[in-house]
Short mmCIF file of the C-alpha atoms (twelve columns), coordinates in Angstrom:
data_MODEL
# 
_entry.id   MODEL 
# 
loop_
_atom_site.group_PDB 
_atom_site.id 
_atom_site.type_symbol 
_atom_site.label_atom_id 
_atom_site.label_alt_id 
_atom_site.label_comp_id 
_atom_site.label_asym_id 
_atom_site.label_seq_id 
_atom_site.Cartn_x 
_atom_site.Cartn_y 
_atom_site.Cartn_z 
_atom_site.pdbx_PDB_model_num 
ATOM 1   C CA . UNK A 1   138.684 49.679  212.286 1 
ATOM 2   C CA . UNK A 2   137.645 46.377  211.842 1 
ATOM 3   C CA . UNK A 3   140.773 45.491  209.658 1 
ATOM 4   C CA . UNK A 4   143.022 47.032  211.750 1 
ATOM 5   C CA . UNK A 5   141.426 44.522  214.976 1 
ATOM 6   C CA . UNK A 6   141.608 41.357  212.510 1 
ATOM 7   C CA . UNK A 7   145.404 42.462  211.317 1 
ATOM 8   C CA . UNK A 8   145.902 42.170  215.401 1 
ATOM 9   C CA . UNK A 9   144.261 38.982  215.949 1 
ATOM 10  C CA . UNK A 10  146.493 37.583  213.078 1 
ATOM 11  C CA . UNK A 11  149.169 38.951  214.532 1 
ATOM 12  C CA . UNK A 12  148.444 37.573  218.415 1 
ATOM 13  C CA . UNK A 13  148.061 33.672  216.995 1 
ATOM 14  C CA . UNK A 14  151.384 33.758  214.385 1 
ATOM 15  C CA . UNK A 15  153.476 34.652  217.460 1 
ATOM 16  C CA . UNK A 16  151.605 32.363  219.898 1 
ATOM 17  C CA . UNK A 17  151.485 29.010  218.444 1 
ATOM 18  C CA . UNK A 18  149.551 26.080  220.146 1 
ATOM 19  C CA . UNK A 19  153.232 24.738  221.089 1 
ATOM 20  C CA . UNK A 20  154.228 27.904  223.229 1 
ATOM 21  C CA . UNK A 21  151.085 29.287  224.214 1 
ATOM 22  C CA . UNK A 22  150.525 25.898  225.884 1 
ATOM 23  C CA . UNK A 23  154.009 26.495  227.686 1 
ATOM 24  C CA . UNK A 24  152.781 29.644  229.831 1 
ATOM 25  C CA . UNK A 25  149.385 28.083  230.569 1 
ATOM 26  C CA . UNK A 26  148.972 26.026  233.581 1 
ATOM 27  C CA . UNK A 27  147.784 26.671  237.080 1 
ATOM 28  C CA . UNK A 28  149.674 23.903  239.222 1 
ATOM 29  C CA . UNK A 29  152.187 20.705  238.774 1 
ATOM 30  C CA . UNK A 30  151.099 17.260  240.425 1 
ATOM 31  C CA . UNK A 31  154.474 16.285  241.612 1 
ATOM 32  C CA . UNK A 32  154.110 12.308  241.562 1 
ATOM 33  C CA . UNK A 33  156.468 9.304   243.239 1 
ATOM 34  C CA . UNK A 34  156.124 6.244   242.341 1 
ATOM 35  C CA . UNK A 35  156.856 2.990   244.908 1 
ATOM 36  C CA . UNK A 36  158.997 0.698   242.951 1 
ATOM 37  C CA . UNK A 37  158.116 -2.797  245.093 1 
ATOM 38  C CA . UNK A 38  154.635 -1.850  243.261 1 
ATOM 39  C CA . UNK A 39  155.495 -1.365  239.989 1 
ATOM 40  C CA . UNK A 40  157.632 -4.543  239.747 1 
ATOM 41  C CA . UNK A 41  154.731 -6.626  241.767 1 
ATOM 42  C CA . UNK A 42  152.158 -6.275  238.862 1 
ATOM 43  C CA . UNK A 43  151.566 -8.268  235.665 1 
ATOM 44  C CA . UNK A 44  153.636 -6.115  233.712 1 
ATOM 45  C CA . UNK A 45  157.190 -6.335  235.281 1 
ATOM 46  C CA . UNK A 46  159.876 -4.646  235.483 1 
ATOM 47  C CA . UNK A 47  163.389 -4.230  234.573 1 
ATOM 48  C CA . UNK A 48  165.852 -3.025  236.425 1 
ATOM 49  C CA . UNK A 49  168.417 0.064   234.818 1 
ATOM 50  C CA . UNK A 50  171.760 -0.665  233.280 1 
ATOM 51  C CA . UNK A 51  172.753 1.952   236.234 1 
ATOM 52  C CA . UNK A 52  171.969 -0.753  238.893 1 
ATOM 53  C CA . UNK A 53  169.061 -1.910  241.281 1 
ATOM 54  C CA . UNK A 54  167.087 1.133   242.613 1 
ATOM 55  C CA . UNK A 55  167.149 1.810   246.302 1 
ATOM 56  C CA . UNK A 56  164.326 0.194   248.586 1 
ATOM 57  C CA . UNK A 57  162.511 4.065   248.328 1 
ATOM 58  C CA . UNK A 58  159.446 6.132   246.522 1 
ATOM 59  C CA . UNK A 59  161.535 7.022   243.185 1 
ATOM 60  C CA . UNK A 60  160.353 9.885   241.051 1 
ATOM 61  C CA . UNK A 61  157.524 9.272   238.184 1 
ATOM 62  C CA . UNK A 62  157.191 13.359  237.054 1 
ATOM 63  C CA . UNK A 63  156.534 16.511  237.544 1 
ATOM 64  C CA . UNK A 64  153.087 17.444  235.236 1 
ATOM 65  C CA . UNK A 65  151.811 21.065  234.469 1 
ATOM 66  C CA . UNK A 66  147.932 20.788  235.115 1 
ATOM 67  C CA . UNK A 67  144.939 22.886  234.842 1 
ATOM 68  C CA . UNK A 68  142.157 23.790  238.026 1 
ATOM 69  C CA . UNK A 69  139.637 21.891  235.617 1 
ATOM 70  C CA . UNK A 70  141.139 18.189  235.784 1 
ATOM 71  C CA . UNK A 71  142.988 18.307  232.389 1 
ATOM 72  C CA . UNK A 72  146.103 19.347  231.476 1 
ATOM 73  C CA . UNK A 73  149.119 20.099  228.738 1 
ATOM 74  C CA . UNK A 74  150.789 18.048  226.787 1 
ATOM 75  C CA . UNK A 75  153.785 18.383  224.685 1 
ATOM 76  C CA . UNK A 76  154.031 21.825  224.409 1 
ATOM 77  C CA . UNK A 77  157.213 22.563  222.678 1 
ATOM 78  C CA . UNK A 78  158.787 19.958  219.940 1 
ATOM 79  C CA . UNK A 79  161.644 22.594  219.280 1 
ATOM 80  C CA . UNK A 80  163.381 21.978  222.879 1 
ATOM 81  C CA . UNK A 81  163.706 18.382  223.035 1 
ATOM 82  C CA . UNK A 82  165.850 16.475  225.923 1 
ATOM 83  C CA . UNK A 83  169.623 18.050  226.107 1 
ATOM 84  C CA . UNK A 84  171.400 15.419  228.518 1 
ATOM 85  C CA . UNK A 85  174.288 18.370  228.548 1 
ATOM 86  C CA . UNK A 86  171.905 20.394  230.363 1 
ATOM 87  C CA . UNK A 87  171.693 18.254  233.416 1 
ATOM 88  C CA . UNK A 88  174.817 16.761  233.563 1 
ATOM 89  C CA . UNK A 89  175.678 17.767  236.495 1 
ATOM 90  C CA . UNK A 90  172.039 15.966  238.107 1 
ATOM 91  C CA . UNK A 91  172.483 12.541  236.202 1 
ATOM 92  C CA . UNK A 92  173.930 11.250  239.429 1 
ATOM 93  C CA . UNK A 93  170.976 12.257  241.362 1 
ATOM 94  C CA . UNK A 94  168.525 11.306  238.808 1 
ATOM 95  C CA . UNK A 95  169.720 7.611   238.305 1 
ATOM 96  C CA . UNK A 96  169.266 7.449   242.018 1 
ATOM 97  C CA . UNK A 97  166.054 9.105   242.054 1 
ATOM 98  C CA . UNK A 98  164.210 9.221   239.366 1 
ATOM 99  C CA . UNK A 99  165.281 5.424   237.859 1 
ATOM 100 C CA . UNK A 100 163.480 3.758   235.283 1 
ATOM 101 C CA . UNK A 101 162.359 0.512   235.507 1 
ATOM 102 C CA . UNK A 102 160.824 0.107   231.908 1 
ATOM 103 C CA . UNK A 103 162.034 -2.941  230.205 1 
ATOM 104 C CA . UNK A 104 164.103 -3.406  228.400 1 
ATOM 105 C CA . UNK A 105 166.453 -2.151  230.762 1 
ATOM 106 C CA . UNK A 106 167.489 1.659   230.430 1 
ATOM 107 C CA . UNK A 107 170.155 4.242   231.338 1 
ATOM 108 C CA . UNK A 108 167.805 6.157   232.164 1 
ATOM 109 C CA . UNK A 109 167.142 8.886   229.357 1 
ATOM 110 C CA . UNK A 110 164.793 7.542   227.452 1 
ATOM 111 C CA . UNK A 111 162.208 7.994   230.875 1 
ATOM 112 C CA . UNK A 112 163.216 11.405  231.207 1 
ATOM 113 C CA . UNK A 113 163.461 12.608  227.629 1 
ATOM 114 C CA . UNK A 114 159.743 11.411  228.063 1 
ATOM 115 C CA . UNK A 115 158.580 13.275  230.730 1 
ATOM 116 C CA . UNK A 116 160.367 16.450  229.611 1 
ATOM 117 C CA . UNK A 117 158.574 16.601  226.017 1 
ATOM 118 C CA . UNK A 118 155.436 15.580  227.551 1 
ATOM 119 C CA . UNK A 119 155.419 17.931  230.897 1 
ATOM 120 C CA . UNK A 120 158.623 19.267  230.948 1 
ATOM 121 C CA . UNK A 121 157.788 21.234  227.924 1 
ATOM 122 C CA . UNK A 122 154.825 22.769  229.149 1 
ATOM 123 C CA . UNK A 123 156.458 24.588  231.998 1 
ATOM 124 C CA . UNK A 124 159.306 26.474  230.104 1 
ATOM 125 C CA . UNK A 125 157.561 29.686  231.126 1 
ATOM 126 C CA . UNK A 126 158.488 29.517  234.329 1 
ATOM 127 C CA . UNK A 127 161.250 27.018  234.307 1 
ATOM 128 C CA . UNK A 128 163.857 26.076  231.965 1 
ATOM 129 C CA . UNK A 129 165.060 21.870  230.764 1 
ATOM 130 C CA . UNK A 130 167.639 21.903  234.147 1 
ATOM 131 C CA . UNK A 131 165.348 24.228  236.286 1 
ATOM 132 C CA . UNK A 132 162.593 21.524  235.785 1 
ATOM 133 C CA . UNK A 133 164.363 18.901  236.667 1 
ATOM 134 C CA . UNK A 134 165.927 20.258  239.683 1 
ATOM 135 C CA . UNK A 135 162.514 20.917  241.036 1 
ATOM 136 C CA . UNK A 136 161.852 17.369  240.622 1 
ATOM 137 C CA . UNK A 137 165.013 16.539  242.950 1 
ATOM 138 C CA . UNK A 138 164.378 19.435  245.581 1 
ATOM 139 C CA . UNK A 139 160.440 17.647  246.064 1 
ATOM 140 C CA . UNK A 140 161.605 14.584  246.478 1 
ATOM 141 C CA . UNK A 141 164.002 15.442  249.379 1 
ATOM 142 C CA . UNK A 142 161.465 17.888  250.800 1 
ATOM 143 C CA . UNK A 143 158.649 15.238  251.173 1 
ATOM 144 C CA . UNK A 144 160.384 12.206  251.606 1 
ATOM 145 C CA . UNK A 145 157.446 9.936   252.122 1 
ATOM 146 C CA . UNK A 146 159.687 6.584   253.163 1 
ATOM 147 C CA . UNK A 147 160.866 8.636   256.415 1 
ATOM 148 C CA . UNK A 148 156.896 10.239  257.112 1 
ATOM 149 C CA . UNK A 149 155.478 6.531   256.620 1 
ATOM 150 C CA . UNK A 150 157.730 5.066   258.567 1 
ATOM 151 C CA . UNK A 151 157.834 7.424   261.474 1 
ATOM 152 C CA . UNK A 152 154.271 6.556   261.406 1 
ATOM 153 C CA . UNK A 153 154.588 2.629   261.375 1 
ATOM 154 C CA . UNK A 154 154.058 2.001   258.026 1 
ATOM 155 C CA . UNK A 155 156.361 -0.052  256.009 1 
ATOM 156 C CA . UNK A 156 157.406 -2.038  252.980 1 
ATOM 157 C CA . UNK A 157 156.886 -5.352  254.519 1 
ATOM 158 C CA . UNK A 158 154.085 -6.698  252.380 1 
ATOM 159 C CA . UNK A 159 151.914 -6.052  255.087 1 
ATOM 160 C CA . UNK A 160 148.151 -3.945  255.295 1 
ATOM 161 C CA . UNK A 161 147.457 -0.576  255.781 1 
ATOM 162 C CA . UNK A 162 144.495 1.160   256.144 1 
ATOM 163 C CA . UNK A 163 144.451 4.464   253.283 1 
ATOM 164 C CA . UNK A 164 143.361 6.838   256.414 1 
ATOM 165 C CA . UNK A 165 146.724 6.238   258.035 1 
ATOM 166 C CA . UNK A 166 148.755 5.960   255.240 1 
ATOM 167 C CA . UNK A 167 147.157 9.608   254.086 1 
ATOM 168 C CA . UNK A 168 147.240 10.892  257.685 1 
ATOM 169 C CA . UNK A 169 151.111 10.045  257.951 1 
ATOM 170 C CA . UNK A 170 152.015 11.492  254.829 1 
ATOM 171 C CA . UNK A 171 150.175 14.166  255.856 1 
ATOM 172 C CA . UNK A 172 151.983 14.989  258.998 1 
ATOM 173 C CA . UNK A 173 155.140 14.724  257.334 1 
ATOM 174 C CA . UNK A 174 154.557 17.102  254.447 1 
ATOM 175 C CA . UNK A 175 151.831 19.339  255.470 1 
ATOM 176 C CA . UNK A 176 149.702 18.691  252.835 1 
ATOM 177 C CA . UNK A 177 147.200 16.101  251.813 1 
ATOM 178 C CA . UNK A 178 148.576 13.106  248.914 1 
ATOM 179 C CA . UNK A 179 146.612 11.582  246.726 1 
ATOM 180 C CA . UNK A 180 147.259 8.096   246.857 1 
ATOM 181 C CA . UNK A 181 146.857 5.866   243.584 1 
ATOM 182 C CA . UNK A 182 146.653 1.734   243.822 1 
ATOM 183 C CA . UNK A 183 147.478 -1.057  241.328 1 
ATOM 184 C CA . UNK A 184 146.925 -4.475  241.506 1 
ATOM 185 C CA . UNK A 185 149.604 -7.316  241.828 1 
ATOM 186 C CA . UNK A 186 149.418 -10.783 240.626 1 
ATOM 187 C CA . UNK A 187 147.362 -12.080 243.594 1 
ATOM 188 C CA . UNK A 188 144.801 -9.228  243.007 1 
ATOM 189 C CA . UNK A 189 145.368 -7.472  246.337 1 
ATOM 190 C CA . UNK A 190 145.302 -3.371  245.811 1 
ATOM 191 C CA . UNK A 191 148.440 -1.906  246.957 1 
ATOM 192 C CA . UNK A 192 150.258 1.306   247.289 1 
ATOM 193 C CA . UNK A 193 151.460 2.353   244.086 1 
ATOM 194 C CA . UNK A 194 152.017 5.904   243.455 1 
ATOM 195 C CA . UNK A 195 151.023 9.165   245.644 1 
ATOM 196 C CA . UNK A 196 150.847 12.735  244.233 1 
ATOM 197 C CA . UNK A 197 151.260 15.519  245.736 1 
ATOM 198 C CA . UNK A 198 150.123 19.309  244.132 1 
ATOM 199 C CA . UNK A 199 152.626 21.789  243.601 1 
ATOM 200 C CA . UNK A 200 152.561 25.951  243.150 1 
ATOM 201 C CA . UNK A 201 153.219 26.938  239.598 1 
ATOM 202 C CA . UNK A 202 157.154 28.047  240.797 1 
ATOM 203 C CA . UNK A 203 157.680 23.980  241.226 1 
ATOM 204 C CA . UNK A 204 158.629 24.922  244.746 1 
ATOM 205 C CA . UNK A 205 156.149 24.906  247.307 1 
ATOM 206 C CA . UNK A 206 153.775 22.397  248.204 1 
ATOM 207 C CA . UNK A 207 150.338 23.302  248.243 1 
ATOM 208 C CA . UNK A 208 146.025 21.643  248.593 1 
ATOM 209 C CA . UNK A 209 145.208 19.813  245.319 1 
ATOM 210 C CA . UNK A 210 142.664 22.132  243.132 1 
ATOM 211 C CA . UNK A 211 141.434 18.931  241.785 1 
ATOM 212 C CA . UNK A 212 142.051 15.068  242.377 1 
ATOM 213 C CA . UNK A 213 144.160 13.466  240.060 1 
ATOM 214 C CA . UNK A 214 142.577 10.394  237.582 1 
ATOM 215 C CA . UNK A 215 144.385 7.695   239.304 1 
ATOM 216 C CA . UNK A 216 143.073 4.014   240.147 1 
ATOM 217 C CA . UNK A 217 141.288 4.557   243.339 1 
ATOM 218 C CA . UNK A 218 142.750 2.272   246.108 1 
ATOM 219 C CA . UNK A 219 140.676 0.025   248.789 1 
ATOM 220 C CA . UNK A 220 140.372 0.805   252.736 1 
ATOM 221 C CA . UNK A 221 142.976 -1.195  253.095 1 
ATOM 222 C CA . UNK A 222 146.384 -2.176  250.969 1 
ATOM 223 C CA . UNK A 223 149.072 -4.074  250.666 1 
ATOM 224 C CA . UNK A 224 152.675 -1.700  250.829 1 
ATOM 225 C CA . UNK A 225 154.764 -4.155  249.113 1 
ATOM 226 C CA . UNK A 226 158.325 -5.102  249.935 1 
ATOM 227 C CA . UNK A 227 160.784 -4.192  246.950 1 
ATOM 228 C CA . UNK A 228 163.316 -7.065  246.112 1 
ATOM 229 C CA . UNK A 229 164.152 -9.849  248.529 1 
ATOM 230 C CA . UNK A 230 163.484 -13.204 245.694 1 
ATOM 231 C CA . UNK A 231 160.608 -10.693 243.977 1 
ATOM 232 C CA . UNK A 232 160.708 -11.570 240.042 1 
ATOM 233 C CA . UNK A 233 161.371 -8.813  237.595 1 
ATOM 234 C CA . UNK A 234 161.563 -9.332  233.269 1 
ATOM 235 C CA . UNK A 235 164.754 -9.763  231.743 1 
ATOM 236 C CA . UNK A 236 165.227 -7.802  228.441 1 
ATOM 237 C CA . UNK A 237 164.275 -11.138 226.625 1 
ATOM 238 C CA . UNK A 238 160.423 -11.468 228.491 1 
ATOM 239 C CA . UNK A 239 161.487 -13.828 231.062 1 
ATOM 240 C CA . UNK A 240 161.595 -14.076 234.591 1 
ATOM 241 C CA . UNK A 241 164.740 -13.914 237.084 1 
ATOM 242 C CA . UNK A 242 164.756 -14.908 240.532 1 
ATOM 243 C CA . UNK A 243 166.664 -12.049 242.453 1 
# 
């Protein structure tokens, strides 16, 4: 009896390895944009893509499996890496959308061969390499937080905001409460950065955050930065243009 339980237990872990068991075991995505004026107004940079200067809106940062406990999985599956053929028909939308801004500059699939080992990978249970990053597009378009801030008054003009209105607007507009993560630019005032929103495990529907991501906590008030107009990004050599 007891050899027969043991030959099962054996048999369970050979046919679910770390990689793939990982893949089917996660209880809900934080979907997360990213404000590009804010990334480029910090100490480190940025660059634009070899695909041209991203628009003046939130662009994507991922889409990450995560667990009701605060962590999450990582890397789940090194037998399906990135296959641009599988998204071919999205690489439109996705230099438009999800851009990098990484320096040197990019076309773009080294960001998302990233985030699909890293998340993308960990999801394959439920959705497949294109699947995923469809999902990614369809969130994007479903909350777009540009429109819901500035419906509410709140724009990119380098101006202050309090974090109660900037949650409250994004709130009306989606439904749902964000999570809204700062950084810091070069004058040391906290702005708006990145905001997550949590997802169902079908990377469809928005839904309340189980648990609050790890982000850098913003102030009562922040700067939303303006995105281009003379801002200086790094060239692939370390310096600085004017643009």
């Amino acid at each position: 009896m007891k050899l027969s339980f043991l030959i099962c237990v054996f048999a369970f872990i050979a046919q679910c390895l770390p990689a793939h068991c990982a893949s089917k075991d996660f209880d809900f995505f934080y979907f997360v944009q990213q404000w590009p004026g804010a990334y480029c107004d910090s100490k480190q940079s940025c660059c634009f893509p070899k695909t041209g200067r991203p628009a003046s809106d939130f662009s994507i940062h991922g889409l990450w499996p995560n667990y009701n406990d605060g962590s999450y999985p990582s890397n789940c599956d090194s037998d399906s890496p990135f296959d641009e053929s599988q998204v071919s028909d999205l690489i439109s939308s996705m230099e438009i959308h999800w851009p990098t801004l990484a320096c040197p500059s990019g076309d773009g699939i080294k960001f998302w061969t990233h985030e699909w080992d890293k998340h993308g990978t960990c999801s394959e249970s439920i959705l497949d390499q294109r699947g995923y990053f469809q999902a990614a597009l369809d969130l994007k378009s479903k909350t777009n937080l540009l429109q819901a801030l500035t419906d509410a008054g709140i724009k990119p003009d380098d101006g202050f905001y309090s974090m109660e209105e900037i949650k409250k607007a994004i709130k009306d507009g989606s439904g749902f409460d964000p999570y809204v993560e700062c950084n810091v630019d070069r004058s040391g005032n906290s702005q708006l950065y990145q905001v997550y929103m949590c997802v169902d495990t079908s990377g469809a529907n928005l839904i309340d955050c189980p648990v609050k991501p790890r982000g850098r906590r913003c102030k009562s008030e922040i700067q939303f930065p303006k995105f281009g107009g003379g801002r200086r990004v790094a060239s692939e050599t370390g310096d600085h243009d004017e643009l």
